[in-house]
C-alpha positions as CSV (number, residue, x, y, z in Angstrom):
1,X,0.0,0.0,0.0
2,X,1.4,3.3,-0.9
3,X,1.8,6.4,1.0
4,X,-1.5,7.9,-0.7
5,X,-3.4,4.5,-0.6
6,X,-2.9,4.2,3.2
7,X,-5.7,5.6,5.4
8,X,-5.0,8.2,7.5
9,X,-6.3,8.0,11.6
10,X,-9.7,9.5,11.3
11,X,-9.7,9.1,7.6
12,X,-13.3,9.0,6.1
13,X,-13.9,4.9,5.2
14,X,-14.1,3.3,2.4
15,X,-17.1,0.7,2.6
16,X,-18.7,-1.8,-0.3
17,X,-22.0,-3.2,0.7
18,X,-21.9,-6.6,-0.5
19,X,-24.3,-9.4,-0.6
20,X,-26.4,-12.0,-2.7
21,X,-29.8,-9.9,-4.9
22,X,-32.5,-8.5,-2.7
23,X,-30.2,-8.3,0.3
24,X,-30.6,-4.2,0.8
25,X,-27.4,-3.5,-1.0
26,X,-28.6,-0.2,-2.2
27,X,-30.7,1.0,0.5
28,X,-28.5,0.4,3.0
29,X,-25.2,1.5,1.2
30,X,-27.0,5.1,0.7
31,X,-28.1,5.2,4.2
32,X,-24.4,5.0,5.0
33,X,-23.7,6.8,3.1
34,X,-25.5,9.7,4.2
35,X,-24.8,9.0,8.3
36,X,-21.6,9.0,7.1
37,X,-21.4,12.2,5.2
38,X,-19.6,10.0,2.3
39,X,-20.2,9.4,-1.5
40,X,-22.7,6.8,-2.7
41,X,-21.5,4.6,-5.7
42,X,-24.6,2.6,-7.5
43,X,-22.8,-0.5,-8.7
44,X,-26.1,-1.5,-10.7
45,X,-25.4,1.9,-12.7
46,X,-22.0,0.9,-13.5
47,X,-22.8,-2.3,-15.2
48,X,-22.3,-2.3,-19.0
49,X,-25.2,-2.4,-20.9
50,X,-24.3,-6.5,-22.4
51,X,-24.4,-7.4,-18.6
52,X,-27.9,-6.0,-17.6
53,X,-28.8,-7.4,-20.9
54,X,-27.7,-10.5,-20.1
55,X,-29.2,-10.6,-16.6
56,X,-32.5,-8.9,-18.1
57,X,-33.0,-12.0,-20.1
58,X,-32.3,-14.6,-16.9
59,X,-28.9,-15.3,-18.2
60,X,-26.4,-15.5,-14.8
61,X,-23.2,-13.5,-14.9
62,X,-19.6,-15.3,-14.7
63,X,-16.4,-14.0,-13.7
64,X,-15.6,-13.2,-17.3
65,X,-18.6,-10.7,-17.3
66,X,-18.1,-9.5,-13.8
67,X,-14.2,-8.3,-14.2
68,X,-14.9,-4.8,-16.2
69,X,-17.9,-4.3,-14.1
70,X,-15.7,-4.7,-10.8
71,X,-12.6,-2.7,-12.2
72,X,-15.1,0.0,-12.5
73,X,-16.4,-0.6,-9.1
74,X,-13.0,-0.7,-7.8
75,X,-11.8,2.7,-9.6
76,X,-15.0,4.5,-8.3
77,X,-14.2,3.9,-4.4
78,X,-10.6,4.0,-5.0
79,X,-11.0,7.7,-7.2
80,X,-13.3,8.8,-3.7
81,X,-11.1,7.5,-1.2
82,X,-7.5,8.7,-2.9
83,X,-9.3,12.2,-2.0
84,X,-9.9,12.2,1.0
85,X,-13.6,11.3,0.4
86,X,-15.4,9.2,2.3
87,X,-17.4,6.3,-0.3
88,X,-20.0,3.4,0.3
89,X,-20.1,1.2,-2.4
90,X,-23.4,-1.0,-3.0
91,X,-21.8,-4.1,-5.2
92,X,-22.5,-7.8,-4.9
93,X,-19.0,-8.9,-4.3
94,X,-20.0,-12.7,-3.9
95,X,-17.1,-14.3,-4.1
96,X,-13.4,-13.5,-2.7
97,X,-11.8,-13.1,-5.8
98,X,-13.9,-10.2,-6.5
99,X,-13.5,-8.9,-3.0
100,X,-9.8,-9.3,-4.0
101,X,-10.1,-7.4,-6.9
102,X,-12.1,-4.4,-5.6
103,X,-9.5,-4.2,-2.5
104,X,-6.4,-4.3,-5.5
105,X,-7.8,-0.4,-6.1
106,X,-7.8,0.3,-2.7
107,X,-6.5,-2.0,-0.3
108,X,-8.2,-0.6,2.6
109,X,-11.8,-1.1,1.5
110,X,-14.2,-3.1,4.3
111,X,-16.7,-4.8,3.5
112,X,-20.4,-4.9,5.0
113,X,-21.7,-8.4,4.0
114,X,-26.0,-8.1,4.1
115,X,-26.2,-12.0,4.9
116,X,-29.8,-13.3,3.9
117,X,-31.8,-16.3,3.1
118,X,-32.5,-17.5,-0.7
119,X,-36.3,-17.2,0.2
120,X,-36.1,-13.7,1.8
121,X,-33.4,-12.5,-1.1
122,X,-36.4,-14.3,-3.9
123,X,-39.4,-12.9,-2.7
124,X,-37.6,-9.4,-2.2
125,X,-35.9,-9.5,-5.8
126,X,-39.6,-10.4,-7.5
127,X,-41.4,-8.0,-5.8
128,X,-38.8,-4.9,-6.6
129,X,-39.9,-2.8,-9.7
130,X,-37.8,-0.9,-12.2
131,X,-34.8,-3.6,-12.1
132,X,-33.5,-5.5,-14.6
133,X,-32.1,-9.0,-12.6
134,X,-35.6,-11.6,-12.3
135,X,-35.8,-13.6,-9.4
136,X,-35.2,-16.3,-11.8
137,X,-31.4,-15.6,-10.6
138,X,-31.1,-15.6,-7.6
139,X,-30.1,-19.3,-7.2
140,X,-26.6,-18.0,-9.3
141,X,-26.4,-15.9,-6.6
142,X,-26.2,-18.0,-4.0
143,X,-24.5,-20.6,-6.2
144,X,-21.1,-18.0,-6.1
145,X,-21.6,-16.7,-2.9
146,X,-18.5,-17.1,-0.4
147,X,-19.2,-15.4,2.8
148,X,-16.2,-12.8,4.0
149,X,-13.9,-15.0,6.0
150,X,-12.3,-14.4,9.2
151,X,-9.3,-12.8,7.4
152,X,-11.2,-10.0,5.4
153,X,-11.8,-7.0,6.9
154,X,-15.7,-7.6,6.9
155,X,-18.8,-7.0,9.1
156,X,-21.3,-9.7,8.8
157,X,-25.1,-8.2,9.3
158,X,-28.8,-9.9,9.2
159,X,-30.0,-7.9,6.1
160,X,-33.8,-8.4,7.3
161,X,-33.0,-6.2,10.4
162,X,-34.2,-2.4,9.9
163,X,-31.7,-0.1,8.2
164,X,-31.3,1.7,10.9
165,X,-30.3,-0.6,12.9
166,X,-28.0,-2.1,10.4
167,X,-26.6,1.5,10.0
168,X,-25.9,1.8,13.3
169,X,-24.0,-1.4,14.0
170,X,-21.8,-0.5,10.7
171,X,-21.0,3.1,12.0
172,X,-20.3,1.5,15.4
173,X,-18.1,-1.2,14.1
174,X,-16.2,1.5,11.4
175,X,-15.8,3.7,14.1
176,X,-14.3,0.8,16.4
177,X,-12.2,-0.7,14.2
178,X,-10.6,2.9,12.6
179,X,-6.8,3.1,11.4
180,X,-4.9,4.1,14.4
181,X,-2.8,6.7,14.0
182,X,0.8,5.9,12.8
């Protein structure tokens, strides 16, 4: 980690929201955002069009498809953070090569991992409007998931508890777990 990449004691976080479709990813990540005072980053609006496509017709998304869509991910929260800014990401991240990848343009992102179950994330994905992914996918969801493990820097949180609460317990553990200064 560079000089520039390191966070600073009191430095603003840099936080993706990750979990399987359904789990709260964007409404929680821009509630964090805004207790936080921090930038929100939409990772459905950075998708390129051949992926929502792709999803739109019930077609699951593989790593191949995934990489652009996480380098762009990884450039927005790494483009906040490199300024000072603070930035909550709201991006899948299922698996920990993608966790890998996001932390390879900032090495000091966290991660708050929305844990649910395949029924909850279902029913919540097919009643949503306006969004392209069918419930019809969320089996490839939880078909790639792998959970943060004990070595990531990750909060693990039951996405069917309000978002308030949820917010609070992130703040709480961000605010715990800060750089110290050095």
């Amino acid at each position: 980690m560079t000089s520039a990449e390191r966070p600073r004691a009191g430095a603003a976080p840099a936080v993706v929201v990750m979990g399987v479709a359904g789990s709260g990813k964007s409404v929680v990540g821009s509630a964090l955002a805004r207790a936080l005072d921090s930038r929100f980053v939409e990772g459905d609006q950075l998708q390129p069009p051949e992926n929502v496509a792709r999803m739109a017709s019930g077609l699951p998304l593989n790593d191949e498809y995934r990489k652009g869509w996480l380098e762009a991910v990884g450039r927005e929260v790494a483009d906040a953070a490199s300024g000072g800014e603070g930035v909550v990401a709201a991006c899948s991240a299922l698996k920990r090569t993608y966790r890998d990848r996001l932390r390879t343009h900032w090495p000091a992102t966290r991660f708050l991992y929305l844990m649910l179950d395949k029924e909850t994330s279902r029913r919540r994905v097919a009643t949503r409007k306006g969004h392209f992914m069918p419930a019809t996918l969320v089996d490839s969801q939880f078909a790639d998931l792998e959970p943060p493990m004990a070595d990531e820097d990750a909060m693990v949180v039951d996405a069917t508890r309000p978002v308030e609460d949820i917010v609070a317990a992130a703040r709480s553990w961000l605010a715990a777990n800060a750089p110290a200064a050095g």
